[in-house]
N, CA, C and O atoms as a Tripos MOL2 file, in Angstrom:
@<TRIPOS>MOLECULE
protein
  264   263    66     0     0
PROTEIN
NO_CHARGES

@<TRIPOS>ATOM
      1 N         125.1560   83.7660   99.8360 N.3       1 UNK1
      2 CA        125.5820   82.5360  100.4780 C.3       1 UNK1
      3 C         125.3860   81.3650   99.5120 C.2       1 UNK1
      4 O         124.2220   80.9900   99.3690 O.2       1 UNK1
      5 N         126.3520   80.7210   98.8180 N.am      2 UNK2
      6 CA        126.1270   79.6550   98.1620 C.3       2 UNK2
      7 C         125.6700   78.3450   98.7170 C.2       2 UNK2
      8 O         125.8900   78.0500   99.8920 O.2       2 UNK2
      9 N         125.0980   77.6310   97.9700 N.am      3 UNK3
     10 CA        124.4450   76.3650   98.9090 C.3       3 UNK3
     11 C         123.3310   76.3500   99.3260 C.2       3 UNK3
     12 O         122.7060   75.3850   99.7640 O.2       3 UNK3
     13 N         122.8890   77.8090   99.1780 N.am      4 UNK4
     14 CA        121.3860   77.5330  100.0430 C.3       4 UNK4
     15 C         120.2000   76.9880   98.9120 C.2       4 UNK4
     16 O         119.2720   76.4240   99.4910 O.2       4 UNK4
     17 N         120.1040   77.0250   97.9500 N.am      5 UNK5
     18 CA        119.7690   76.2880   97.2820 C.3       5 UNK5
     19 C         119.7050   74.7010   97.1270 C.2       5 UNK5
     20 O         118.7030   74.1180   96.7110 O.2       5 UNK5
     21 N         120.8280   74.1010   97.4900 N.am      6 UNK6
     22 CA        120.7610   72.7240   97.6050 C.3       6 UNK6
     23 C         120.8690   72.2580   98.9490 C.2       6 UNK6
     24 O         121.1290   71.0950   99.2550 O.2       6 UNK6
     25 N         120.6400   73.3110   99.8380 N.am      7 UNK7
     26 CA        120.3650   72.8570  101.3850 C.3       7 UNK7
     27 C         118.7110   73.3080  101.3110 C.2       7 UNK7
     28 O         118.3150   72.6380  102.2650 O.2       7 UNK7
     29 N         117.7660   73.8500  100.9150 N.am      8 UNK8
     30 CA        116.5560   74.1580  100.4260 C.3       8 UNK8
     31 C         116.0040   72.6890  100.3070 C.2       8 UNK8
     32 O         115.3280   71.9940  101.0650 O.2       8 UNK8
     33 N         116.7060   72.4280   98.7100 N.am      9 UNK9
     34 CA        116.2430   70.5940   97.7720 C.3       9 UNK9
     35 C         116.0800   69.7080   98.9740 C.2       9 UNK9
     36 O         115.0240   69.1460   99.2650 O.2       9 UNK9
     37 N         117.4970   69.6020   99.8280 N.am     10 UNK10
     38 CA        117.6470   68.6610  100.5440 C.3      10 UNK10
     39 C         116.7910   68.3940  101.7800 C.2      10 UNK10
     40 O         116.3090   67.2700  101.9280 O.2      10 UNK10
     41 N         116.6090   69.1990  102.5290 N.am     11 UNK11
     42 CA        115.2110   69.7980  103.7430 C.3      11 UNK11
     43 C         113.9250   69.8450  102.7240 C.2      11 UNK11
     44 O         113.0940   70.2900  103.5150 O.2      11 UNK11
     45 N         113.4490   69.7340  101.8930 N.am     12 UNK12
     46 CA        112.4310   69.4760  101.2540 C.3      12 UNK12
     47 C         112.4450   67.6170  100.7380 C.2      12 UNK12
     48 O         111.3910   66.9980  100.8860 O.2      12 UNK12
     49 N         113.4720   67.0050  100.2600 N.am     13 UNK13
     50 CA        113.4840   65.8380  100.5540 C.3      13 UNK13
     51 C         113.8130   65.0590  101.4500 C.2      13 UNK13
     52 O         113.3210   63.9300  101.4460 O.2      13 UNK13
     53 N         114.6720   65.4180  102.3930 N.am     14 UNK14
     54 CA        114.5220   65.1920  104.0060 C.3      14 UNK14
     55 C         113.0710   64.5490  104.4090 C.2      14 UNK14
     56 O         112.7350   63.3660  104.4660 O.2      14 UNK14
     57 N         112.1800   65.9850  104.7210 N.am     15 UNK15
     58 CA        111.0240   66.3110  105.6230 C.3      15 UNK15
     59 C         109.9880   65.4110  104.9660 C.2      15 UNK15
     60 O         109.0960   64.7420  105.4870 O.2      15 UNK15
     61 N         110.3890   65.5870  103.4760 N.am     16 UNK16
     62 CA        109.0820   64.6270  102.5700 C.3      16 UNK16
     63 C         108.9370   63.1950  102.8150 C.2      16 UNK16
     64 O         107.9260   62.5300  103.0380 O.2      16 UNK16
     65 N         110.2330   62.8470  102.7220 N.am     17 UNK17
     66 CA        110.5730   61.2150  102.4480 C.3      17 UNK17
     67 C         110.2830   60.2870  103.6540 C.2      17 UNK17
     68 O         109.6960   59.2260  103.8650 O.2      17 UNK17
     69 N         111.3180   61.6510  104.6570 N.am     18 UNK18
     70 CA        111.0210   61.0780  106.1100 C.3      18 UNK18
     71 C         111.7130   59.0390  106.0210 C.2      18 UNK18
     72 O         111.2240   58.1210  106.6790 O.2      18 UNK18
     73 N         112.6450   58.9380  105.2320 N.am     19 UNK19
     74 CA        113.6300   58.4590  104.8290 C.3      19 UNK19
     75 C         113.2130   57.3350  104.0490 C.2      19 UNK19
     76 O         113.9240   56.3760  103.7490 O.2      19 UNK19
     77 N         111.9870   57.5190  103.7330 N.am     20 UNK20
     78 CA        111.3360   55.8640  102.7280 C.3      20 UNK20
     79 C         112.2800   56.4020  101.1650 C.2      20 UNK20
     80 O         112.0440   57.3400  100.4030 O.2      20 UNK20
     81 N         112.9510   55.7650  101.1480 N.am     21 UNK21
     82 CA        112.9080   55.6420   99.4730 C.3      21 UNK21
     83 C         112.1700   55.8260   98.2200 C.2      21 UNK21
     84 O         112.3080   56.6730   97.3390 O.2      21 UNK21
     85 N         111.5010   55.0210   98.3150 N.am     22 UNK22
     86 CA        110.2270   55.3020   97.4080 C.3      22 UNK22
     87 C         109.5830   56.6170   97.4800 C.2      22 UNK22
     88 O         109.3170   57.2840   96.4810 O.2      22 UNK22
     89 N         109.2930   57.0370   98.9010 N.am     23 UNK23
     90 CA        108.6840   58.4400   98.6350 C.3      23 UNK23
     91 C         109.8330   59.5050   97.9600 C.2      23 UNK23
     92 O         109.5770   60.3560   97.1080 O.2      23 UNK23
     93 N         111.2750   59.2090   98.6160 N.am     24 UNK24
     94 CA        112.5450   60.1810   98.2240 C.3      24 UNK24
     95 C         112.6520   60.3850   96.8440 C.2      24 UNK24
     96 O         113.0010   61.4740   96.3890 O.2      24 UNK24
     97 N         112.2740   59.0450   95.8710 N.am     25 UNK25
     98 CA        112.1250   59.2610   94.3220 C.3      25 UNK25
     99 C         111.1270   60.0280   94.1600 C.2      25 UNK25
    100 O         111.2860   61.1820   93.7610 O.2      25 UNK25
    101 N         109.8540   59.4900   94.4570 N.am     26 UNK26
    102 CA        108.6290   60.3630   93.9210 C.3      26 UNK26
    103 C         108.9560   61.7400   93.9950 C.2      26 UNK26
    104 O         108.7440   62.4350   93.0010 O.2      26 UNK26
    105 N         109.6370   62.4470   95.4320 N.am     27 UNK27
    106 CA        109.4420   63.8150   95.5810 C.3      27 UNK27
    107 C         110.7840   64.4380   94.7130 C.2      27 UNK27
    108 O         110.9680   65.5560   94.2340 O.2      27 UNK27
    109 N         111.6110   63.2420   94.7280 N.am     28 UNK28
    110 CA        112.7960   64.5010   93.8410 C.3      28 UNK28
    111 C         112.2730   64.2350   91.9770 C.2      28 UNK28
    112 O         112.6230   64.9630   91.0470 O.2      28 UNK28
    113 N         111.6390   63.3590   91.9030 N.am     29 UNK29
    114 CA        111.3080   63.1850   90.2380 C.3      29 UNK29
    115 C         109.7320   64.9000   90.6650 C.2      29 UNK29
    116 O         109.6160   65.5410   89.6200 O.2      29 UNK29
    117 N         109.2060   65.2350   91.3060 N.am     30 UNK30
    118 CA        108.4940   65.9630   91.5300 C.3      30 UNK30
    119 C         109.2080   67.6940   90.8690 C.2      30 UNK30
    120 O         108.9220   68.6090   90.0970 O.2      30 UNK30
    121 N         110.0960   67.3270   91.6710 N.am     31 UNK31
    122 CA        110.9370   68.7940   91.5340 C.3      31 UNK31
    123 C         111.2510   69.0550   90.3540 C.2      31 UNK31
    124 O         111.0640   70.0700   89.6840 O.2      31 UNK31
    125 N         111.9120   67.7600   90.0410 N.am     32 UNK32
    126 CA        112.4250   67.7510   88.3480 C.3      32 UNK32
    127 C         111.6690   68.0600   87.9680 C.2      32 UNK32
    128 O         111.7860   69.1930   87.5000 O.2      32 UNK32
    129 N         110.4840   67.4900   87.8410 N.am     33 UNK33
    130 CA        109.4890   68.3360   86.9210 C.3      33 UNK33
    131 C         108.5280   69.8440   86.9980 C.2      33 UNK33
    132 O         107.5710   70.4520   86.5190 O.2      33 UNK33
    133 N         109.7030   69.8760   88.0710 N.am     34 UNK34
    134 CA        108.9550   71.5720   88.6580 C.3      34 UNK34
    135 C         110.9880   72.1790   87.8860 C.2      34 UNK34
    136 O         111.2620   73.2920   88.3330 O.2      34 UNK34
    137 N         111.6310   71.8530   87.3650 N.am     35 UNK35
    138 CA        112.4710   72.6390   87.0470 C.3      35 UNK35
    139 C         113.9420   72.5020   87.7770 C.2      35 UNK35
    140 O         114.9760   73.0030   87.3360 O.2      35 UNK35
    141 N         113.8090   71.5900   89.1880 N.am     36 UNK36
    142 CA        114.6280   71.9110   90.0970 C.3      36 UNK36
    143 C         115.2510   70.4320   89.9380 C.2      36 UNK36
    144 O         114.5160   69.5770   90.4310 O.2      36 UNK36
    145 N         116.1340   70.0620   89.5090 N.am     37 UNK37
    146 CA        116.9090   68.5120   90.0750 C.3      37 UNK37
    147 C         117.8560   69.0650   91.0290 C.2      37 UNK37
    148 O         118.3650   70.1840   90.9710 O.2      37 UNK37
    149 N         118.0950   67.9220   92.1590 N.am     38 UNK38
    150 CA        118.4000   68.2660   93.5730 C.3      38 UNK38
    151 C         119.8900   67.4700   93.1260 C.2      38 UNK38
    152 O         120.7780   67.6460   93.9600 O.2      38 UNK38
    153 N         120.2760   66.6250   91.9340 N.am     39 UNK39
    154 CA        121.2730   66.3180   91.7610 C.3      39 UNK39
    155 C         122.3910   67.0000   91.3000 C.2      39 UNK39
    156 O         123.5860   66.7110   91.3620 O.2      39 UNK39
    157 N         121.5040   68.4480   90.5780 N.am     40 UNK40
    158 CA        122.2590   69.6490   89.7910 C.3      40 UNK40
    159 C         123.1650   70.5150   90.7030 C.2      40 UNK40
    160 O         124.0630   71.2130   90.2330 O.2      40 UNK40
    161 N         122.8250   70.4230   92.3430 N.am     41 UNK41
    162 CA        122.9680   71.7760   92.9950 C.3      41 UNK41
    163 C         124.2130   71.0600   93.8210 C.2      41 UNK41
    164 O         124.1620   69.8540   94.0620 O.2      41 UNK41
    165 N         125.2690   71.8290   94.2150 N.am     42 UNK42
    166 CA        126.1180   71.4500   95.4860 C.3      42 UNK42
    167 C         126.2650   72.1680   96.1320 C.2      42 UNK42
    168 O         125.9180   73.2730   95.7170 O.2      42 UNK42
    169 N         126.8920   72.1220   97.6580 N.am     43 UNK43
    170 CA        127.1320   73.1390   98.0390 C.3      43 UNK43
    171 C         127.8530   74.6910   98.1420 C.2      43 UNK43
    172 O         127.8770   75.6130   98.9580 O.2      43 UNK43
    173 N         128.4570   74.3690   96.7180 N.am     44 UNK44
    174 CA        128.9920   75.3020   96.5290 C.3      44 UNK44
    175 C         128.2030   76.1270   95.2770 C.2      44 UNK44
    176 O         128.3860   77.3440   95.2370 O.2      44 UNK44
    177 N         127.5050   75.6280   94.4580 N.am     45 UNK45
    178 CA        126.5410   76.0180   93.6140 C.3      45 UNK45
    179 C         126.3580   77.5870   94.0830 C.2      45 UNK45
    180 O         126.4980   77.9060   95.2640 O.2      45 UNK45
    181 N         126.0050   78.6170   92.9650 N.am     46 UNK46
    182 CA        125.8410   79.9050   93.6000 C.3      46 UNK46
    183 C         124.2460   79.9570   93.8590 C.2      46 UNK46
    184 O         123.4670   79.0040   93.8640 O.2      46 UNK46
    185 N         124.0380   80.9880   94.0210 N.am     47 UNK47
    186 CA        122.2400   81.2500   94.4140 C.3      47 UNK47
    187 C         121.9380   81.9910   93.7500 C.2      47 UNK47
    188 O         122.1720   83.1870   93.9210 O.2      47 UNK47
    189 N         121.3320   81.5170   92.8020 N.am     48 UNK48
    190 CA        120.5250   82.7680   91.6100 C.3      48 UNK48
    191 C         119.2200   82.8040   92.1350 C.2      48 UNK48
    192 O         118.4350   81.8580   92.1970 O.2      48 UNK48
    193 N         119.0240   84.0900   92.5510 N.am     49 UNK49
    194 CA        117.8500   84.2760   93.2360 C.3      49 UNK49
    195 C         116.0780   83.8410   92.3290 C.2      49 UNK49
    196 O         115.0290   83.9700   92.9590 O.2      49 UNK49
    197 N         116.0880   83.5870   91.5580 N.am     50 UNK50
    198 CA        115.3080   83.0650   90.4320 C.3      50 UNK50
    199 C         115.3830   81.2300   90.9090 C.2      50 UNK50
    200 O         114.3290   80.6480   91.1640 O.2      50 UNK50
    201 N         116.1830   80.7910   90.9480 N.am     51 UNK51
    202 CA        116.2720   79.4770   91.3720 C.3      51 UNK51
    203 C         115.6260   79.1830   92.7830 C.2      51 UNK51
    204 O         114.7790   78.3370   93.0680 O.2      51 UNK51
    205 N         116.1610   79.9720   93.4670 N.am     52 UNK52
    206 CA        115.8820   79.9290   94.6780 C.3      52 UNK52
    207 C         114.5270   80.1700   95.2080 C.2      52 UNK52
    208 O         114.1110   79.4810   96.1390 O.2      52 UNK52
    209 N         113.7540   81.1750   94.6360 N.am     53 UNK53
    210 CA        112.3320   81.4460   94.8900 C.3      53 UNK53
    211 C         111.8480   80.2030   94.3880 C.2      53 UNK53
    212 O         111.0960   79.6000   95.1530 O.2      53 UNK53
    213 N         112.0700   79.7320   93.4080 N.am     54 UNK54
    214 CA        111.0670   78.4500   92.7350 C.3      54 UNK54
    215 C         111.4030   77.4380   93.7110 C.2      54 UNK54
    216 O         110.5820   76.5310   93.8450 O.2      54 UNK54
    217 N         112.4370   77.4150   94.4080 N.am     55 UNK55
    218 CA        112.6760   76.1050   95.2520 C.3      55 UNK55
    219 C         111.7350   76.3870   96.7440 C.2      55 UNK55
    220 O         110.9370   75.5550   97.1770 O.2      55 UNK55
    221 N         111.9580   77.4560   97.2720 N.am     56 UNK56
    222 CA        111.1910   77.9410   98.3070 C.3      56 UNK56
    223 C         109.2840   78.3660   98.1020 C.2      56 UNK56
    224 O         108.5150   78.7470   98.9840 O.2      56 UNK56
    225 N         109.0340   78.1530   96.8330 N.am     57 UNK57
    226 CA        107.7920   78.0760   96.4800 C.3      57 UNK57
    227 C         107.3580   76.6930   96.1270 C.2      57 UNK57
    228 O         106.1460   76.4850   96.0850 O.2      57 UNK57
    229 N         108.4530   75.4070   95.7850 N.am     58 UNK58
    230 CA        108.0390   74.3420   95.8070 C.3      58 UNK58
    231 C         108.3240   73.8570   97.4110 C.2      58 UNK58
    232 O         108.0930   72.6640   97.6060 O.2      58 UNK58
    233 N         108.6590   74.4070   98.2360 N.am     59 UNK59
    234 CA        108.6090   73.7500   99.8080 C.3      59 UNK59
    235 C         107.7050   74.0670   99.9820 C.2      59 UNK59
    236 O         106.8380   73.2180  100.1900 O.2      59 UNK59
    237 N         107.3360   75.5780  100.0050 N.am     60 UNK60
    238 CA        105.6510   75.8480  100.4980 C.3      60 UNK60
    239 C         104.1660   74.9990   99.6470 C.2      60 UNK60
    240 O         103.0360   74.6990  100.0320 O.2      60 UNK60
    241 N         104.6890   74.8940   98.7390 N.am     61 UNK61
    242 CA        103.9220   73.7640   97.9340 C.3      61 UNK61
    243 C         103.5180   72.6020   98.2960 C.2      61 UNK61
    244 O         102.4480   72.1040   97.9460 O.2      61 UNK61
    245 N         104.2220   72.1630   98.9160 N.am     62 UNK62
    246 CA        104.4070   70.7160   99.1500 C.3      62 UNK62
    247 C         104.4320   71.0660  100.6940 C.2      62 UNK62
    248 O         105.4920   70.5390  101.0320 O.2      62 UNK62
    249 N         103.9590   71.5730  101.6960 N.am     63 UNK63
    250 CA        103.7780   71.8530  102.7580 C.3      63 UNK63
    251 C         105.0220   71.9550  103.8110 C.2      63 UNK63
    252 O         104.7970   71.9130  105.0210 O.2      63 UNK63
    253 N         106.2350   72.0780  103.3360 N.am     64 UNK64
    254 CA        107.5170   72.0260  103.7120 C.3      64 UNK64
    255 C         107.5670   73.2760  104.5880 C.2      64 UNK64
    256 O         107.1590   74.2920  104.0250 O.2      64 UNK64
    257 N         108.0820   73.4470  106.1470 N.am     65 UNK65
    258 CA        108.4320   74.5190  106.5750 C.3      65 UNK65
    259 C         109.9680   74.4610  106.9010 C.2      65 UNK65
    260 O         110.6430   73.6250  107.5030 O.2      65 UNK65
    261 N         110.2990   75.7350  106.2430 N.am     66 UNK66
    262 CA        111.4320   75.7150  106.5330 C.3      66 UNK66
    263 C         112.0920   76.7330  107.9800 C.2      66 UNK66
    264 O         113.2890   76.6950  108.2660 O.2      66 UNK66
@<TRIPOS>BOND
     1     1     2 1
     2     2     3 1
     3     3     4 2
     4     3     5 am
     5     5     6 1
     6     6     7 1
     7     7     8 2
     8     7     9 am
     9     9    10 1
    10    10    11 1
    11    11    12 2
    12    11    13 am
    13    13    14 1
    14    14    15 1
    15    15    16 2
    16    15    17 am
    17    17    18 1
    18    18    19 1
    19    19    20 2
    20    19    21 am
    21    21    22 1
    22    22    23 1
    23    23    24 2
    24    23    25 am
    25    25    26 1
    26    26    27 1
    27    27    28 2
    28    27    29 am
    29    29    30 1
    30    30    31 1
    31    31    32 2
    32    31    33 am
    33    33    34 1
    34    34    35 1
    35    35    36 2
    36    35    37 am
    37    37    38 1
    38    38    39 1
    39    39    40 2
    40    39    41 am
    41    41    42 1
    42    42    43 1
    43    43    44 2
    44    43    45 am
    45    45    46 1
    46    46    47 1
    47    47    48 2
    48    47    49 am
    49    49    50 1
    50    50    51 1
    51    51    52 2
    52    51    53 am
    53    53    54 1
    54    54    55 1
    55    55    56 2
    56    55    57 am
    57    57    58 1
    58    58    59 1
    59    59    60 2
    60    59    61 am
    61    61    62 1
    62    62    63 1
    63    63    64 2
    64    63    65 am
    65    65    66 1
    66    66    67 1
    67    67    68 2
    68    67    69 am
    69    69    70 1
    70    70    71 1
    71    71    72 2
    72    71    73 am
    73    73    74 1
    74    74    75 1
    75    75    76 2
    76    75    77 am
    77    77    78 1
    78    78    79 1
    79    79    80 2
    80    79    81 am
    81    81    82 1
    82    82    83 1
    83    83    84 2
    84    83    85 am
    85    85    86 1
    86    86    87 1
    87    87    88 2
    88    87    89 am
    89    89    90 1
    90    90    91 1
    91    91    92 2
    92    91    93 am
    93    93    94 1
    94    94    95 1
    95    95    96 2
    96    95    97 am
    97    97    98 1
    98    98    99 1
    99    99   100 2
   100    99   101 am
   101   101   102 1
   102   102   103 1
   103   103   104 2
   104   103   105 am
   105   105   106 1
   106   106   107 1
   107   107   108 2
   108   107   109 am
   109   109   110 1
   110   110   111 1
   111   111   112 2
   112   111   113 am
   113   113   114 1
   114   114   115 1
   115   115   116 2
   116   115   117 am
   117   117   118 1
   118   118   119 1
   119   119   120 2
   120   119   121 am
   121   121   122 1
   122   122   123 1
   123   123   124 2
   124   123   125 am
   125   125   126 1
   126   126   127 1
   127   127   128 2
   128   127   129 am
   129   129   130 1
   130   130   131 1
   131   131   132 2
   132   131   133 am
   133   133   134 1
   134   134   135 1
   135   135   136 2
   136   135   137 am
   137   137   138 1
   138   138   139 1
   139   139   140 2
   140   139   141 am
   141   141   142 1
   142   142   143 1
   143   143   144 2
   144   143   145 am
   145   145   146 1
   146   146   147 1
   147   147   148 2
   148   147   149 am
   149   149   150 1
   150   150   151 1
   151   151   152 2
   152   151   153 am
   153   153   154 1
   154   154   155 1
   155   155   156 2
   156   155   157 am
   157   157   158 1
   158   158   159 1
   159   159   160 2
   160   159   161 am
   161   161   162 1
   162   162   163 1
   163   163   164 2
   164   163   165 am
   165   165   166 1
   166   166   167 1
   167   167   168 2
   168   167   169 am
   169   169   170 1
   170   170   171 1
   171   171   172 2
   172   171   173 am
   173   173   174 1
   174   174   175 1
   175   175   176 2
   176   175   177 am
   177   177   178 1
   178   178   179 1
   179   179   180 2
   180   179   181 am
   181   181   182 1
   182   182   183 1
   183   183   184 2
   184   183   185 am
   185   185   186 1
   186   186   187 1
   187   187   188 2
   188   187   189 am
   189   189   190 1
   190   190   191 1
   191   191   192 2
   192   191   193 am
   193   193   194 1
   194   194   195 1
   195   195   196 2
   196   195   197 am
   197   197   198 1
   198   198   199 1
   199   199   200 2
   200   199   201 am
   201   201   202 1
   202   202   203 1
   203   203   204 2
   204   203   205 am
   205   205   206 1
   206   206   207 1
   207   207   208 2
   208   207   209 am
   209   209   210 1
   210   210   211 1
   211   211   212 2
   212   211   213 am
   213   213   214 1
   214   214   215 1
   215   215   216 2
   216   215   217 am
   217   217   218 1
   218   218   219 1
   219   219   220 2
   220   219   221 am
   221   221   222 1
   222   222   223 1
   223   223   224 2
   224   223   225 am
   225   225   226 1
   226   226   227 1
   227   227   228 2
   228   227   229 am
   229   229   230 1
   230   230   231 1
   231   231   232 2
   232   231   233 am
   233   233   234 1
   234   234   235 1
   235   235   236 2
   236   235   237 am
   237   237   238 1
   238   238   239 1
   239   239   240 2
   240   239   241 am
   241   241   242 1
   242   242   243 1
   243   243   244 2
   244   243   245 am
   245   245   246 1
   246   246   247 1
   247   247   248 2
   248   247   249 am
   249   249   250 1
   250   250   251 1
   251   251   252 2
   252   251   253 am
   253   253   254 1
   254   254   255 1
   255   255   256 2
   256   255   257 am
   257   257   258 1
   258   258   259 1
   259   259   260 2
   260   259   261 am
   261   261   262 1
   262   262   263 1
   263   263   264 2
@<TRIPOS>SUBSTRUCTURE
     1 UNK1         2 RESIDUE 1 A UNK
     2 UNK2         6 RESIDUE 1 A UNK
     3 UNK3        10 RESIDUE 1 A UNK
     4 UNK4        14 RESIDUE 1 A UNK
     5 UNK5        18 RESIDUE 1 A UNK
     6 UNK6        22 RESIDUE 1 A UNK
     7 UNK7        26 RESIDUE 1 A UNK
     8 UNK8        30 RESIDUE 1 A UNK
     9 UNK9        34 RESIDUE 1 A UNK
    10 UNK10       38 RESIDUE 1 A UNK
    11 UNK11       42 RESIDUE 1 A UNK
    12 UNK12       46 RESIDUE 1 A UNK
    13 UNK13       50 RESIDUE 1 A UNK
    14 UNK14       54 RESIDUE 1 A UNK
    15 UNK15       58 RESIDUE 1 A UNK
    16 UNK16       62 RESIDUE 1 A UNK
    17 UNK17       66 RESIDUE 1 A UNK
    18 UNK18       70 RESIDUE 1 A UNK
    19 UNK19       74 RESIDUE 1 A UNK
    20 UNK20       78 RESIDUE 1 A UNK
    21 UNK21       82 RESIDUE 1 A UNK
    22 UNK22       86 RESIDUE 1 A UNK
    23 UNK23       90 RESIDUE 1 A UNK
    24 UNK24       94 RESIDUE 1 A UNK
    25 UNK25       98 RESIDUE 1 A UNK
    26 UNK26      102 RESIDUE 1 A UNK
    27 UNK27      106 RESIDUE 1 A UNK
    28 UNK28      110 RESIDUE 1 A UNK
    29 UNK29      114 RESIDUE 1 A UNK
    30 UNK30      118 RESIDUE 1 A UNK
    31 UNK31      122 RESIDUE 1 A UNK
    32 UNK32      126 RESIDUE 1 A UNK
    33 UNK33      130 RESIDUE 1 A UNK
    34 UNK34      134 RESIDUE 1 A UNK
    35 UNK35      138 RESIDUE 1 A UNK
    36 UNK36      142 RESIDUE 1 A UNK
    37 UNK37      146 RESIDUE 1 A UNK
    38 UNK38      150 RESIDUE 1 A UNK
    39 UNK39      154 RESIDUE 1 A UNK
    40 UNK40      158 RESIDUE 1 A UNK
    41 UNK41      162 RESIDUE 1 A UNK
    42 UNK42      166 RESIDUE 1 A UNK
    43 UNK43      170 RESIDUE 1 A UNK
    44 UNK44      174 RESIDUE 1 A UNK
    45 UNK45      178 RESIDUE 1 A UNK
    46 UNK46      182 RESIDUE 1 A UNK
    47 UNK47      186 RESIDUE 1 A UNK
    48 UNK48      190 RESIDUE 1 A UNK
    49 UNK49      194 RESIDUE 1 A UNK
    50 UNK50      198 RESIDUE 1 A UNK
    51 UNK51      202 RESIDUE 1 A UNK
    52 UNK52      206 RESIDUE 1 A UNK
    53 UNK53      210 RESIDUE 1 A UNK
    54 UNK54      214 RESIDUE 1 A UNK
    55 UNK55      218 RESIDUE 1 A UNK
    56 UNK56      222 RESIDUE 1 A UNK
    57 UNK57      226 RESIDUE 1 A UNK
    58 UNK58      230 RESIDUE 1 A UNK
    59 UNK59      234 RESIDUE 1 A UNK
    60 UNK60      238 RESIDUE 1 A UNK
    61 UNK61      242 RESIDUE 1 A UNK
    62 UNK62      246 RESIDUE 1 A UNK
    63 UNK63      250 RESIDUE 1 A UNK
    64 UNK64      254 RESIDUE 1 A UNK
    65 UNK65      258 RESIDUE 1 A UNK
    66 UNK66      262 RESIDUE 1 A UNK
């Protein structure tokens, strides 16, 4: 299923930000530096399962339930 990857990013900056701005930078400059920019992915993006674990290990990280 393509997309699930940048529907992952997005429900992880969603839930984080909880719509402040300021927090929405902090947590996506976060990712970036975990490997993941949330600007890279669309919904059509494929799902390399390697991508995808690191994104679903930075939600659980960051206390994100998905």
């Amino acid at each position: 299923m393509a997309g699930r990857i940048k529907s992952v990013l997005d429900e992880i900056l969603r839930q984080k930000s909880g719509g402040h701005p300021t927090i929405l930078l902090a947590t996506k400059t976060k990712l970036i530096l975990k490997g993941l920019n949330p600007d890279k992915f669309t919904a059509a993006s494929p799902d390399d399962p390697a991508v995808l674990t690191k994104a679903l290990d930075a939600a659980r990280e960051m206390g994100i339930h998905l």
